[in-house]
Legacy VTK file of the C-alpha trace (Angstrom):
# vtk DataFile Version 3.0
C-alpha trace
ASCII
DATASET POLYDATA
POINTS 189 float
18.417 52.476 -31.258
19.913 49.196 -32.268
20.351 48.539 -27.944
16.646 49.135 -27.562
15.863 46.453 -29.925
18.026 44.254 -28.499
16.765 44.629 -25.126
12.974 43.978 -26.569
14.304 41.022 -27.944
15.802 40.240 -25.004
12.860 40.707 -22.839
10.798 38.859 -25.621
12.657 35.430 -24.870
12.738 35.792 -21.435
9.110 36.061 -21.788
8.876 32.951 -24.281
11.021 31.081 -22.129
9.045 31.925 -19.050
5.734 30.621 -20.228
6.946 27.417 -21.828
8.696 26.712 -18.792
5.151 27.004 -17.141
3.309 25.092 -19.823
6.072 22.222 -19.345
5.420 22.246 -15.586
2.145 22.178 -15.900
1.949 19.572 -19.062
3.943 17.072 -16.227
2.059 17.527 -13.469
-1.200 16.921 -15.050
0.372 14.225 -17.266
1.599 13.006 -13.321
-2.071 13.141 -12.637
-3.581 11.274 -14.899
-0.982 8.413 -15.229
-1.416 8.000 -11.195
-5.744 8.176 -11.984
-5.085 5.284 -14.550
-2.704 3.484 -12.161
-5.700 3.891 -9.794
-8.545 2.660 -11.919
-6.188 -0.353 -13.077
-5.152 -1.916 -9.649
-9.723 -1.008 -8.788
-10.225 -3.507 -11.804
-7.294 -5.965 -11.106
-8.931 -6.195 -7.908
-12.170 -6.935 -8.798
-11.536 -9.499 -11.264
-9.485 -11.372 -8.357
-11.766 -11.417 -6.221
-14.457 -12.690 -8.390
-12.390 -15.340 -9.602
-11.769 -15.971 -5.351
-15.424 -15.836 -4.500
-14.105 -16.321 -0.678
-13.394 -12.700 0.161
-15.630 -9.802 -0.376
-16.570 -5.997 1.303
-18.938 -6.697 3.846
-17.941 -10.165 4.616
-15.774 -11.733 7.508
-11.892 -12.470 7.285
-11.729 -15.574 8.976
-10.620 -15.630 12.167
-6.894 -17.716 12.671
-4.231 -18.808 15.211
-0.586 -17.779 14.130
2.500 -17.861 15.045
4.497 -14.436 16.011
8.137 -14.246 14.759
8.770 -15.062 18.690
7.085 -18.095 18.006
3.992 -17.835 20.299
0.900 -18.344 19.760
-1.810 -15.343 18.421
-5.013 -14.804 17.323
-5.896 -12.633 14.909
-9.253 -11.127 16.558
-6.845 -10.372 19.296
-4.813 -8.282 17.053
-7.402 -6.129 16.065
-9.039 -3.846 18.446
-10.123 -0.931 16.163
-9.717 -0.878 12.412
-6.867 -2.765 10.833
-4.943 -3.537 7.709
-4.428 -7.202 6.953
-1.634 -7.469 4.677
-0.607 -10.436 2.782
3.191 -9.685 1.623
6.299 -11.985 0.671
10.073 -10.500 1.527
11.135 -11.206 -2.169
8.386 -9.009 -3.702
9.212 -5.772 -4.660
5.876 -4.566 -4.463
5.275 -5.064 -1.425
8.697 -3.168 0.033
7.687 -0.503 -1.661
4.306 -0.826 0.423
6.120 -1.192 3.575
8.112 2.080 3.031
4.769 3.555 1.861
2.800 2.436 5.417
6.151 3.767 7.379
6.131 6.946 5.883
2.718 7.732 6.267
1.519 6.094 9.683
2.438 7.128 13.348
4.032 4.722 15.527
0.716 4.289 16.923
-0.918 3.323 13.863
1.556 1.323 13.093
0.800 -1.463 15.223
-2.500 -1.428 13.567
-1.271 -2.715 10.553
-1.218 -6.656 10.758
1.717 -8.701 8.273
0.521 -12.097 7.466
3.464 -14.178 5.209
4.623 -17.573 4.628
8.328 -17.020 4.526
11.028 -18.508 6.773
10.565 -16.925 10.112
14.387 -15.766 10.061
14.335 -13.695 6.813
11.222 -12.116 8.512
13.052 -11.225 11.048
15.870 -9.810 9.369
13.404 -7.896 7.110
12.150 -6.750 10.260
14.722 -5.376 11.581
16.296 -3.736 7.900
12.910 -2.112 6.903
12.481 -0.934 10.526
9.048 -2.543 11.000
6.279 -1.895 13.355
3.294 -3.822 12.547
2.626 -6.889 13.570
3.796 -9.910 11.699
2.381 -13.288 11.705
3.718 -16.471 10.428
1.735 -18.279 8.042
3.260 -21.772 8.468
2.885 -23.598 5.061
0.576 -20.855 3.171
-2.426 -22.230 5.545
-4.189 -19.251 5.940
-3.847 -17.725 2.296
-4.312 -20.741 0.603
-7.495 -21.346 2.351
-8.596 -17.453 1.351
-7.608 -18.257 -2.324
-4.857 -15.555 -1.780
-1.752 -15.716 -4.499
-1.308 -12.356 -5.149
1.527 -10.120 -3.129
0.782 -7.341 -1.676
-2.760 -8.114 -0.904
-4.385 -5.855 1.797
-7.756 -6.259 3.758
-9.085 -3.510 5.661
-10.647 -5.025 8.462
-12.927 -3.801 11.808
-12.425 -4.465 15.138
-15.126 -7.567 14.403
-12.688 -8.719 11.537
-15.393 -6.986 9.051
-13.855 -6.695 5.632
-14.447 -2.820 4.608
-12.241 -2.790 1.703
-9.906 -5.017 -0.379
-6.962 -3.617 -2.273
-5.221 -6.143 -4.929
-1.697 -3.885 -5.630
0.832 -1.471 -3.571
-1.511 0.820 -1.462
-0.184 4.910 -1.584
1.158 6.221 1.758
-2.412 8.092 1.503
-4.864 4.933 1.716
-2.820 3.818 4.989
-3.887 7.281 6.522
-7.225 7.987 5.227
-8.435 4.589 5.751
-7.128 4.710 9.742
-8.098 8.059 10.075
-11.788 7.650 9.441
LINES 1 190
189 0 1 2 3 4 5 6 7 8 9 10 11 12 13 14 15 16 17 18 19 20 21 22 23 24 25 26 27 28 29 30 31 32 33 34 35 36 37 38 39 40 41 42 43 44 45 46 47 48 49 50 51 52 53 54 55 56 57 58 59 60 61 62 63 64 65 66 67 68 69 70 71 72 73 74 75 76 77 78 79 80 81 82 83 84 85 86 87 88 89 90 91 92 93 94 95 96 97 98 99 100 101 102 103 104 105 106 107 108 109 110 111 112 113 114 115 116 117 118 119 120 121 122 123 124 125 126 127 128 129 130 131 132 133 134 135 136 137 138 139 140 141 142 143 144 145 146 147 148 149 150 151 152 153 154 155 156 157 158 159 160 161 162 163 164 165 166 167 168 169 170 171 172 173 174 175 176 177 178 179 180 181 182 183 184 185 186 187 188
């Protein structure tokens, strides 16, 4: 008799052990959820209030159009860069952020896609180069000799991304790291 108790008890705490283990799970993920909403909703308002304070880039407007220099050192035009829709993406070597970005838009992209994405940054044309070839990128990148371009587009925030059309349309402006999942969704539709 006292074995059959012990096996109810037994069978009790596997029980109680089963569904907090469950309620834990669940009590992260949602907790996951949320943080990543608010994460979210904070970069949305970050972004707003930069580019009111800008007042030279906004959805529905134009990037301007620019000649830059490739890490080859030729001459390119943007609006020759972008034949469908494109990221613009305003990132510095030294930021954090935005090599977290980079191994976000390499994880989620195909090669194809890839090329879609367009790196503008004022850094010495040799550590892009190098940072090319250690973060195995793709894109484009563009040399913005002396800031010109970003400092004429108000832009001092890294990683700053403008989702452009092939008329250099500006559908959306992100202020922050961009989720493997914006790179896809916004080429995808």
């Amino acid at each position: 008799m006292a074995s059959l108790d012990f096996k109810k008890i037994g069978v009790a705490v596997l029980i109680f052990a089963a569904v907090i283990t469950v309620a834990v799970i669940v009590g992260v993920e949602a907790g996951n959820f949320y943080n990543e909403r608010a994460a979210k909703q904070s970069r949305s308002d970050f972004t707003e209030y930069k580019l009111a304070q800008m007042q030279t880039l906004g959805v529905g407007g134009k990037l301007q159009d620019h000649t830059f220099e490739n890490l080859e050192g030729a001459d390119v035009r943007l609006s020759d860069l972008v034949t469908d829709r494109a990221i613009v993406l305003f990132f510095d070597v030294a930021c954090g952020s935005c090599l977290v970005e980079l191994e976000q838009m390499q994880t989620a992209l195909a090669d194809s896609l890839r090329r879609r994405i367009i790196l503008i940054s004022h850094d010495d044309r040799v550590d892009l180069q190098e940072a090319r070839t250690a973060y195995n990128i793709d894109a484009h990148i563009l040399w913005d000799q002396d800031n010109f371009y970003a400092h004429n587009l108000e832009i001092n925030n890294r990683p700053f991304n403008v989702m452009i059309d092939s008329t250099l349309t500006i559908k959306k402006i992100v202020v922050g790291v961009m989720e493997g999942s914006e790179f896809s969704d916004f080429m995808s539709d």
